[in-house]
C-alpha positions as CSV (number, residue, x, y, z in Angstrom):
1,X,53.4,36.4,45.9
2,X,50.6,38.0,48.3
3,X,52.4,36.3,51.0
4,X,55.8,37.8,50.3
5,X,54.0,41.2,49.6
6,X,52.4,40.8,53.4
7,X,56.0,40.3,54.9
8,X,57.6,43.2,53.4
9,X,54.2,45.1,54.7
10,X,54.4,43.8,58.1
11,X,58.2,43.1,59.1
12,X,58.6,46.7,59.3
13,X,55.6,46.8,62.2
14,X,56.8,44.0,63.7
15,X,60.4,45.1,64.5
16,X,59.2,48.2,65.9
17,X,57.0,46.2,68.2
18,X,60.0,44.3,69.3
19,X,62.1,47.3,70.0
20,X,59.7,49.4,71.7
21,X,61.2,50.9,75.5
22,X,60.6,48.6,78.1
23,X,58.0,50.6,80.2
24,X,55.6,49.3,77.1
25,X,56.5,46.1,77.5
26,X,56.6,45.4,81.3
27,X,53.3,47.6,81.5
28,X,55.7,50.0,84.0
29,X,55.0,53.9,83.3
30,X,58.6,54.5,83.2
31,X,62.5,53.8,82.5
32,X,66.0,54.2,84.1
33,X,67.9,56.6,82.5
34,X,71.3,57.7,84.2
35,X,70.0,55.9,87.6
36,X,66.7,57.8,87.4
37,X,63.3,57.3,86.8
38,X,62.0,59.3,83.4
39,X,59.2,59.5,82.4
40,X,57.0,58.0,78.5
41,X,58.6,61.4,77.2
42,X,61.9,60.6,78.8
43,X,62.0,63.5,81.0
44,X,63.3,63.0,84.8
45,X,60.4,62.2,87.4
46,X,60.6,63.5,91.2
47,X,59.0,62.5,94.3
48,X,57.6,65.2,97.0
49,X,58.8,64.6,100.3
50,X,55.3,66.0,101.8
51,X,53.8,62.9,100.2
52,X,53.3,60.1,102.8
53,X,54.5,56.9,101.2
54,X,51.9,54.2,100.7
55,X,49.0,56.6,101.3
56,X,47.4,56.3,98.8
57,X,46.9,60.1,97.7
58,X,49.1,63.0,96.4
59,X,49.5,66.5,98.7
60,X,50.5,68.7,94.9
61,X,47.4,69.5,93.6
62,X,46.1,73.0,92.0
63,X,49.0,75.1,91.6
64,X,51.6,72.9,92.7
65,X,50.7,70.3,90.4
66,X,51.1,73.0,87.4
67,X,54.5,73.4,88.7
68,X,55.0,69.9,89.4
69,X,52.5,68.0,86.2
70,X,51.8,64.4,88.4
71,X,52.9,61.1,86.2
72,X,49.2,60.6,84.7
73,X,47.5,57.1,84.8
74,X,44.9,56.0,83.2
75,X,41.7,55.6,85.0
76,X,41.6,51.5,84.2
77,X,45.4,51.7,85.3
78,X,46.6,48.3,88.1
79,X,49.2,48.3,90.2
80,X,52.2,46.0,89.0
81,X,55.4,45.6,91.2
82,X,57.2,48.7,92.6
83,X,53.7,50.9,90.6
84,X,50.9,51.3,92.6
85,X,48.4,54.3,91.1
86,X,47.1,56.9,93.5
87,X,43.9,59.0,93.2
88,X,44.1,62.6,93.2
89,X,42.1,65.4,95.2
90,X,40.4,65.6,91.5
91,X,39.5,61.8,91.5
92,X,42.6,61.6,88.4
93,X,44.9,58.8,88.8
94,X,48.1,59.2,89.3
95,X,51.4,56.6,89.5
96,X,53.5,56.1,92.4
97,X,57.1,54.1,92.5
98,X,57.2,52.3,95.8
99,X,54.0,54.0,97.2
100,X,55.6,57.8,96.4
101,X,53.7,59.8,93.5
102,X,56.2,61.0,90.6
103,X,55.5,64.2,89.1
104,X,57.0,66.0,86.1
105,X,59.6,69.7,86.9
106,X,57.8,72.5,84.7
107,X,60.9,74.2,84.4
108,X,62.7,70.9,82.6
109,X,63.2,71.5,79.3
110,X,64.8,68.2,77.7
111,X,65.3,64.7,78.8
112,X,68.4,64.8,81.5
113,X,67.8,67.5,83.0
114,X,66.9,67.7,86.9
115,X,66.5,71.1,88.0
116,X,63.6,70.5,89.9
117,X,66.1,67.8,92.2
118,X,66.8,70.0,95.9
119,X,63.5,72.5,95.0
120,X,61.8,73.8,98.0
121,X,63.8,73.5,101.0
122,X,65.3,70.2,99.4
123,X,61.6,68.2,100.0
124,X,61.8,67.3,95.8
125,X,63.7,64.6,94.6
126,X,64.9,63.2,91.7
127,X,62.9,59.6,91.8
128,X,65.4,56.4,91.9
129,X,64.9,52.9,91.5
């Protein structure tokens, strides 16, 4: 009986484990969605085209990065395929696709949209796989 009462208890957890997205699975900070990268919260990511790839560091900081929130890592975050993690002017870590930092559009309101895509004299763009 206590067994069958554990089951009902955890089969519930366990399925949710199974299904969870696959950026918490394959330790990746993000998804495809529509042939884009999106972010945890499912909101489209961009990359800055004043960011040298494979530098290392991010040019948005202060208030460009208010305008433009950086994908966050955590401090203890390792690089894993296509991710590498870059460290901010602020010593933050942020995650990079390919060696480009991804950042979040302010002015995004819901998942799918990409208003931010062609900003600035067309140097922000909608990240791709």
């Amino acid at each position: 009986m206590i067994r069958m009462i554990s089951l009902t208890v955890l089969a519930p957890a366990l399925l949710a484990a199974c299904s969870m997205a696959p950026h918490a699975r394959d330790n990746s900070p993000s998804t495809i969605r529509d042939g884009m990268l999106v972010g945890p919260n499912q909101m489209t990511l961009y990359v800055f085209d004043r960011d040298t790839a494979g530098s290392g560091k991010s040019v948005c900081n202060g208030p460009c990065a208010t305008n433009w929130p950086p994908l966050m890592a955590k401090a203890n975050a390792a690089p894993t395929g296509d991710w590498s993690v870059v460290t901010r002017d602020d010593g933050s870590k942020q995650w990079a696709y390919k060696g480009r930092p991804l950042y979040f559009w302010a002015k995004d309101t819901k998942p799918g949209d990409k208003t931010g895509d062609g900003f600035l004299n067309n140097s922000w763009h909608v990240a791709r796989p």
